[in-house]
Backbone as CSV, one residue per row, in Angstrom:
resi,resn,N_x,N_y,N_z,CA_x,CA_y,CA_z,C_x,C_y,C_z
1,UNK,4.322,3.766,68.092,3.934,4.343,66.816,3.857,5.862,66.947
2,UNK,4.392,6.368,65.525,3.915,7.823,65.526,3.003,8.646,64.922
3,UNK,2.543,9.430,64.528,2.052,10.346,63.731,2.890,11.504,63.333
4,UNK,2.940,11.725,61.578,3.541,12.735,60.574,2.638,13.711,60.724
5,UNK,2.633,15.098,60.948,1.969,16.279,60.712,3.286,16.758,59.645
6,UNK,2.686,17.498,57.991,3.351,17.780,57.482,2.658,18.939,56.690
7,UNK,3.461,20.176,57.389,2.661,21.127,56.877,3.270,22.455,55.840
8,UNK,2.614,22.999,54.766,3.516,24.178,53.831,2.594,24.732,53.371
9,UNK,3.306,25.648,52.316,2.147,26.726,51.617,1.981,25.964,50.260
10,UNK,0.940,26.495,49.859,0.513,26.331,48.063,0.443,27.677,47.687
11,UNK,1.005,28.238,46.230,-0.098,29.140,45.753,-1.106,28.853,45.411
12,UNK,-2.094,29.809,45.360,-3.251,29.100,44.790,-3.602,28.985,43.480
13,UNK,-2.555,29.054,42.711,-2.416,28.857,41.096,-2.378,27.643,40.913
14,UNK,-1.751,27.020,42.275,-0.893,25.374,42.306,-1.841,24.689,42.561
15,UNK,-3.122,24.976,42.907,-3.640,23.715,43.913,-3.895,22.685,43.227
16,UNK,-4.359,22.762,41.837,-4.962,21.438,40.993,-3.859,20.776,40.860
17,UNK,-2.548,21.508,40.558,-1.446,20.288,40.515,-0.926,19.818,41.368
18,UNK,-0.853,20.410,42.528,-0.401,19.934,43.784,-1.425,18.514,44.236
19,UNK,-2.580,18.981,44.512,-3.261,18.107,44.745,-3.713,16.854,44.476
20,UNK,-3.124,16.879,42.898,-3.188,15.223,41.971,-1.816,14.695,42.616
21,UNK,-0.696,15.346,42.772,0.916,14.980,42.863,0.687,14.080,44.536
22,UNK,0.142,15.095,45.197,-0.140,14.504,46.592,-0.958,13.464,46.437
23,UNK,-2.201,13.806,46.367,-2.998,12.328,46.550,-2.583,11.332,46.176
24,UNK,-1.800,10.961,44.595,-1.148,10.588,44.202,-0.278,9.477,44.689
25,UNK,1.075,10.290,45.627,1.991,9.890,46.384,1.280,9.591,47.754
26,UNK,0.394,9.804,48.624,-0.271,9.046,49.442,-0.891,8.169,48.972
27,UNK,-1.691,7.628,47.797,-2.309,6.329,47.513,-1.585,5.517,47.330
28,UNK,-0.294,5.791,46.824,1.116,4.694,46.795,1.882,4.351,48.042
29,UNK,1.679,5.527,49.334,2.118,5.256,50.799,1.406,4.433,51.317
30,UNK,0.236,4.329,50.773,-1.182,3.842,51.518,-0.587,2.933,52.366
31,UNK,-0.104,1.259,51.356,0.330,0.415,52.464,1.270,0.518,53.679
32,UNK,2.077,1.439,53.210,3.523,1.696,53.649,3.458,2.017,54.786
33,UNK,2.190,2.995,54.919,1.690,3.966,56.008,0.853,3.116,57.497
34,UNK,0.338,2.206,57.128,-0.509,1.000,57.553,-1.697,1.550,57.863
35,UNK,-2.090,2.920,57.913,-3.007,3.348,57.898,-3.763,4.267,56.238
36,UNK,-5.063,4.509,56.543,-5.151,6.090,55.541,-4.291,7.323,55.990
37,UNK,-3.206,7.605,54.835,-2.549,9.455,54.681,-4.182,10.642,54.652
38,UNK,-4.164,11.301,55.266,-5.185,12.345,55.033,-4.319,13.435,54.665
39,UNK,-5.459,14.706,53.843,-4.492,15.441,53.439,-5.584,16.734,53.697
40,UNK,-5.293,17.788,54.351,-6.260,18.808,54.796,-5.266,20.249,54.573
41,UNK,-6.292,21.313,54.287,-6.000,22.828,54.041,-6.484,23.963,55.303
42,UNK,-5.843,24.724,55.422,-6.956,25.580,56.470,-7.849,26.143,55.722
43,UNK,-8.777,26.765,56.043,-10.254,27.240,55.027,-9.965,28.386,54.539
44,UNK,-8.820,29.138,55.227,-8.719,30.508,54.390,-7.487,30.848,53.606
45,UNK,-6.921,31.131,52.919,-6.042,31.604,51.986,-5.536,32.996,52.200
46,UNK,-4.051,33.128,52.513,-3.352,34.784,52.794,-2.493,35.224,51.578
47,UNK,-2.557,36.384,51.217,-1.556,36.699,50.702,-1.453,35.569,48.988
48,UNK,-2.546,35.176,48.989,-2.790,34.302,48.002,-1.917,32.505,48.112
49,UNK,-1.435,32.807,49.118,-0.899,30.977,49.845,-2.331,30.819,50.850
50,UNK,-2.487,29.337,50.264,-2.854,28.441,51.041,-2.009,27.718,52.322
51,UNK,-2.365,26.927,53.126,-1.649,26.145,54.287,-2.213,25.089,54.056
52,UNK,-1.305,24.040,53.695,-2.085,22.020,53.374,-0.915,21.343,54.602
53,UNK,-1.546,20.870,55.017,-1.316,19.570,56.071,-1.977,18.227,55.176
54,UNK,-0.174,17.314,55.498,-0.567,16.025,55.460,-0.732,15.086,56.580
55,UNK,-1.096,14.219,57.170,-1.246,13.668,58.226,-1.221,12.383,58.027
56,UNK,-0.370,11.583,58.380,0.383,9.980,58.577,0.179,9.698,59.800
57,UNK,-0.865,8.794,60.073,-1.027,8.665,61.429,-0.855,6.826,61.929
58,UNK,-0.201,7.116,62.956,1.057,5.549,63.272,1.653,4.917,61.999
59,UNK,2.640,5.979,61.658,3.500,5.201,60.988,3.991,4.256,61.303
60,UNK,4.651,2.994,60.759,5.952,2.279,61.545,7.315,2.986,61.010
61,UNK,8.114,2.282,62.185,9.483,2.999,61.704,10.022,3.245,60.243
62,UNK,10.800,4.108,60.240,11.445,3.975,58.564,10.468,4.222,57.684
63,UNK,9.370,4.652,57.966,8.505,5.555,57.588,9.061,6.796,56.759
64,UNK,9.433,7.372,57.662,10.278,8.763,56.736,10.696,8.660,55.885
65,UNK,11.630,7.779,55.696,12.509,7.578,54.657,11.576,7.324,53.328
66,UNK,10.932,6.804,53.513,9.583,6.153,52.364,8.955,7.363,51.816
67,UNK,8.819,8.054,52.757,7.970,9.456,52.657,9.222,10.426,51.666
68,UNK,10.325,10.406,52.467,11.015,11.541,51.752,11.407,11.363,50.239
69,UNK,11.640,9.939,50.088,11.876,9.309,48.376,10.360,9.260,48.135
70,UNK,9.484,9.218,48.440,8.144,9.853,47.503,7.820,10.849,46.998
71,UNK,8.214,11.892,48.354,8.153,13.179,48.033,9.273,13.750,46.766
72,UNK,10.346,12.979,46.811,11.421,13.144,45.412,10.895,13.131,44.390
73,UNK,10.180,12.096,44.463,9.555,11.277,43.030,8.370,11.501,42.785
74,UNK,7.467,12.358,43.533,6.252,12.889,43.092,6.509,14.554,42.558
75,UNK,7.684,14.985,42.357,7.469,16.268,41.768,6.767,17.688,41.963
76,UNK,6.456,17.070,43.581,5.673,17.549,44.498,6.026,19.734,44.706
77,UNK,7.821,19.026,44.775,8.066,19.881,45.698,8.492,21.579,44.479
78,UNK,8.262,21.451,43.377,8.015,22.800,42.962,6.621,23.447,42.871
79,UNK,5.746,22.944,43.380,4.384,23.390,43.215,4.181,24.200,45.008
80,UNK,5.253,24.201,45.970,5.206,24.490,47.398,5.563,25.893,47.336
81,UNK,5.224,26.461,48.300,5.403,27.995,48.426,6.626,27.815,49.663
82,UNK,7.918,27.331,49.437,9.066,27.733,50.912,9.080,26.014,50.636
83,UNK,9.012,25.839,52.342,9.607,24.320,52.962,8.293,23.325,53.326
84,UNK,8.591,22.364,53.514,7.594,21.495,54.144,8.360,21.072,55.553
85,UNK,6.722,21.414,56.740,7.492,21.078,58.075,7.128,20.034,58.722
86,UNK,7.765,19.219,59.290,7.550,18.023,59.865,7.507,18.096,61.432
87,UNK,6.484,17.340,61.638,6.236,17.780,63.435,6.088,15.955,63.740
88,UNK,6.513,15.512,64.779,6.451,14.252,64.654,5.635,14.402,66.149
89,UNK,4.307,13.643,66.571,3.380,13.440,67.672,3.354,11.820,68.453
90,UNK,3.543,11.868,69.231,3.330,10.514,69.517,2.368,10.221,70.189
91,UNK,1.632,8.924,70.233,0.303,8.619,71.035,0.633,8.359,72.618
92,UNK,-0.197,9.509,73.645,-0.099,9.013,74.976,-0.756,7.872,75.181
93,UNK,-1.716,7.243,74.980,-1.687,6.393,75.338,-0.952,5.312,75.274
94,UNK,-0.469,5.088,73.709,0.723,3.606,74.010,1.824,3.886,74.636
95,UNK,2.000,5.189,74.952,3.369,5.418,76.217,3.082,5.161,77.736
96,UNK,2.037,5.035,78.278,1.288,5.406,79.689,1.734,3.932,80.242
């Protein structure tokens, strides 16, 4: 299993809409995900962007794919300041 770190900017004009669009599209991953999606900001704001991390933790496979047609279909992606980055983590322990 893996874990999604998925991280971008908001303005901060965006956040109320961003934030319904996201939660949103994670309460519909919910099952998909087999776990809870969390969704976290850093505490400070630059240049008037925020930084939001989503976090998918042990996806199963083919995961992504689920994720990326959500992210289509939640309308998500004009409320972002640039790109969204994907860091994929895996658990040491189920590798050891």
């Amino acid at each position: 299993m893996t874990d999604l770190y998925i991280y971008y900017q908001v303005r901060e004009a965006d956040t109320a809409a961003l934030h319904g669009a996201v939660t949103a599209m994670q309460a519909s991953l919910a099952g998909a995900c087999g776990s809870a999606p969390q969704l976290k900001r850093r505490p400070q704001a630059r240049d008037g962007l925020q930084t939001w991390m989503e976090v998918y933790p042990a996806v199963p496979d083919g995961f992504e794919a689920a994720l990326s047609a959500a992210v289509q279909q939640s309308g998500l992606l004009p409320l972002t300041a640039g790109p969204r980055h994907t860091e994929v983590f895996t658990d040491l322990s189920s590798c050891v």
